[in-house]
Phi, psi and omega in degrees: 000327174257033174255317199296310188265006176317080190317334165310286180319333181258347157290322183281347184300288165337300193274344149304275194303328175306302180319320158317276162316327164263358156296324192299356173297300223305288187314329172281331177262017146258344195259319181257012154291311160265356172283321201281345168280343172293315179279329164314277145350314164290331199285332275214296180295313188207022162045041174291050211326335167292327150345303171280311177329290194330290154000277197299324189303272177288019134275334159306297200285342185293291162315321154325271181345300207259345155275359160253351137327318183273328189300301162341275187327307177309306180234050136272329187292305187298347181271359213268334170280339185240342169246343183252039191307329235257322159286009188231344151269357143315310216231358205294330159350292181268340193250347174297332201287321169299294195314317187274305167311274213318340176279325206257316199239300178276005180273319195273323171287328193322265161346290205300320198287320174289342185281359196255353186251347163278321182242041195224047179272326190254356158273344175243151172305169163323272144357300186283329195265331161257023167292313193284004175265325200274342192288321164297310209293295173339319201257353179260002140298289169319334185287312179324276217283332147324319190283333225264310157301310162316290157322312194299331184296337140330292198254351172223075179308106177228198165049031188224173157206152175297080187289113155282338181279339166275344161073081136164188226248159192206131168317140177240307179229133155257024166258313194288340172303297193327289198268055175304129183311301203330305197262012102342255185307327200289303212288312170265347142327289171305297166316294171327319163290334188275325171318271176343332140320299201265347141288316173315333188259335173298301177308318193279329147314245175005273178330265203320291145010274201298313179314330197254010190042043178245158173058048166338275185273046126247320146004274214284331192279350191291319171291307158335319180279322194280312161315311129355268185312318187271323168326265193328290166308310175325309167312286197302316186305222315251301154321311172285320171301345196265330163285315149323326165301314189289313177286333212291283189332309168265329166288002180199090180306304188291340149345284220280335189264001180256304211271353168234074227321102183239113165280323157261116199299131184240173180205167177051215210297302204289348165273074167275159165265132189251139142251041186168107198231151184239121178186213185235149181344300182278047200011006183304342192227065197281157170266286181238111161217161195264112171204184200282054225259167227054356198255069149227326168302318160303329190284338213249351198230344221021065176193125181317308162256028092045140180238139152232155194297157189239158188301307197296319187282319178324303201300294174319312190272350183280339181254051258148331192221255287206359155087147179347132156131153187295113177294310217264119160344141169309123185275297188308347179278307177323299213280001172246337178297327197268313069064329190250323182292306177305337218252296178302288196323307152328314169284312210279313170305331183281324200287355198263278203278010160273330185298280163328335166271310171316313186285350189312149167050031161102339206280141192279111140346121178259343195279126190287018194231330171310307181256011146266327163332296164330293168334294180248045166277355158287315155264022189254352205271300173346272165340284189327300196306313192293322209272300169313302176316298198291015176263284152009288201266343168245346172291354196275284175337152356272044176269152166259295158224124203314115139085012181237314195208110203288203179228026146283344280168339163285338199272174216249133158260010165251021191252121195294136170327287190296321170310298199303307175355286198298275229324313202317293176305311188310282174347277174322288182305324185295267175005296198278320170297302211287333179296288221289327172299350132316314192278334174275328179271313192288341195270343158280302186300322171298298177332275149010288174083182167257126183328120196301154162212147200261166179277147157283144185307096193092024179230127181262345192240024181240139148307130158343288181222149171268330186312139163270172177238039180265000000 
């Protein structure tokens, strides 16, 4: 029972699965803000009326999408005060500060511009009025990369020095935070992949539509764009990871050597990547695995004899610089969690460019096993982006902030195991209420499909009404 009620484990549980959860937001409002500003613009350009249907459609999902986004986001914030006190008077100083820009400037145009861009389809010229979609997409990149900086700060600590007498870390530059490698290599990396979300939700729209022979022509070019956008992002997710790795490797050895659980520093041939393996945790017992060899030397030195640290020496030298106690993160939550990210990601491209062969020159797909593929590249996109966090974020441990602050060490010390509790459950129901209302409005709005819209009379290239209809 006083393992059951331990506040450290049930703070983190909390601020895990919260974390989680407003992640599952967070990439469709950054990858379909722009796209739908992407659809707008054609429509703008060339007065294509499936342009606009395209528009209004996922634009529904998108305002769904970014108002539950926001709900999240508030009290994910609210726990770094109520279960983490004890980080947030250490860092709060430094790690507070991107979190307050990200508040103060990119949140606040975010917010100003989608309501100028919801009620001002019959009040603003054109032009103007699609200045206000792409000027939100524009501030939910900046919102990323604040939030994104903030993290980095985590996993790579610069720019602070330690006031002992107040006994915590306090900023010295905030342009030098700003440009942390970490967060620098993480930040296109991360934007590419929430495209690839958010083309997975467009292919997977589209795809469902097109499968039942409904919405033809506003369809088929949507599958197209989507098909594209994951080709394309996809591409960029992989390039930008490969540069994430490299900073990952020098600020956090043991990341990299956790996620491919190498317990002895190996080098050349014997620094493989396996993609798949059967054993016991502690790598003492491999039974079976499939692997690569060199390319873990190449992922972590880009160099074919490349040497990489193994857990045990990593593990030596960390106690040694930071004193007794376990170093290295749950290996098997790394080493598959990284593995399910590379993997997936991998399928939603080739299912793209297979997409893209079948559909050339107008052509329909006949095979159904062709359009459920489609169908759940979205929630398989989903997965991948979640898998990747919880790799980030558990590759981390036992840091809260690598190498300042362990996350034992983090937790709020007057807050009782059963307090944290009640929250826990309330949360999980408010939540668990707020998915299915989520999961219900977006799943009427895709049935639904998009709304026809008519020409005005004697005009060929103005609608009837420009009003959207949220």
């Amino acid at each position: 029972m006083e393992q059951l009620l331990d506040p450290l484990v049930l703070a983190r549980w909390q601020f895990g699965l919260t974390t989680l959860y407003h992640f599952l937001f967070v990439p469709l409002t950054i990858g379909l803000a722009t796209i739908v500003a992407i659809f707008q613009t054609v429509w703008v350009r060339t007065g294509k009326l499936q342009y606009l249907q395209l528009t209004h459609f996922y634009g529904k999902i998108f305002l769904i999408n970014f108002a539950m986004g926001v709900v999240t986001g508030i009290v994910q914030e609210f726990q770094f005060g109520m279960n983490w006190s004890d980080y947030s008077r250490f860092v709060g100083d430094v790690f507070g500060a991107p979190l307050a820009l990200e508040a103060l400037l990119a949140f606040f145009l975010e917010a100003t511009f989608i309501g100028l861009w919801i009620f001002g389809w019959d009040r603003l010229p054109r032009g103007l009025h699609l200045a206000t979609i792409w000027v939100t997409a524009v501030a939910t990149v900046v919102s990323a990369y604040f939030i994104i900086a903030a993290n980095a700060f985590m996993q790579n600590p610069i720019a602070y020095t330690i006031n002992e007498e107040k006994g915590r870390a306090e900023l010295t530059s905030l342009g030098e935070l700003l440009a942390n490698p970490i967060a620098i290599a993480a930040f296109p990396h991360t934007i590419f992949a929430c495209f690839m979300v958010s083309a997975g939700l467009v292919i997977s729209v589209a795809a469902w539509h097109l499968s039942r022979g409904q919405n033809m022509e506003t369809m088929r070019p949507a599958l197209k764009f989507g098909l594209w956008t994951m080709v394309i992002s996809g591409a960029g997710t992989a390039l930008m990871g490969d540069q994430l790795s490299l900073a990952m490797v020098d600020a956090q050895p043991m990341k990299m050597a956790a996620a491919e659980a190498l317990y002895a520093t190996a080098s050349g041939a014997d620094a493989s990547f396996s993609l798949f393996t059967l054993g016991t945790p502690d790598g003492v017992h491999e039974l079976f695995s499939i692997r690569v060899p060199y390319l873990l030397s190449l992922l972590s030195t880009h160099s074919l004899d490349g040497t990489v640290e193994g857990i045990n020496d990593i593990q030596a030298d960390y106690q040694e610089m930071y004193g007794p106690g376990d170093y290295a993160p749950i290996i098997w939550i790394t080493y598959w969690s990284f593995r399910w990210m590379i993997g997936l990601g991998v399928v939603h491209i080739l299912v793209a460019v297979v997409g893209l062969w079948l559909t050339r020159k107008g052509r329909t797909p006949t095979n159904r096993w062709a359009w459920k593929a489609a169908i759940w590249s979205f929630p398989a996109s989903l997965l991948a982006m979640s898998v990747g966090w919880i790799f980030t974020e558990m590759g981390r441990q036992p840091w809260l902030v690598f190498g300042l602050l362990k996350t034992e060490d983090g937790v709020s010390p007057g807050v009782s195991g059963l307090t944290v509790l009640v929250s826990l459950l309330a949360f999980t129901l408010v939540y668990g209420s707020l998915a299915v209302v989520e999961f219900r409005l977006i799943l009427k709005a895709v049935r639904s499909g998009p709304e026809p819209i008519e020409r005005a009379e004697g005009d060929a290239d103005e609608p009837v009404s420009r009003a959207a209809v949220y």
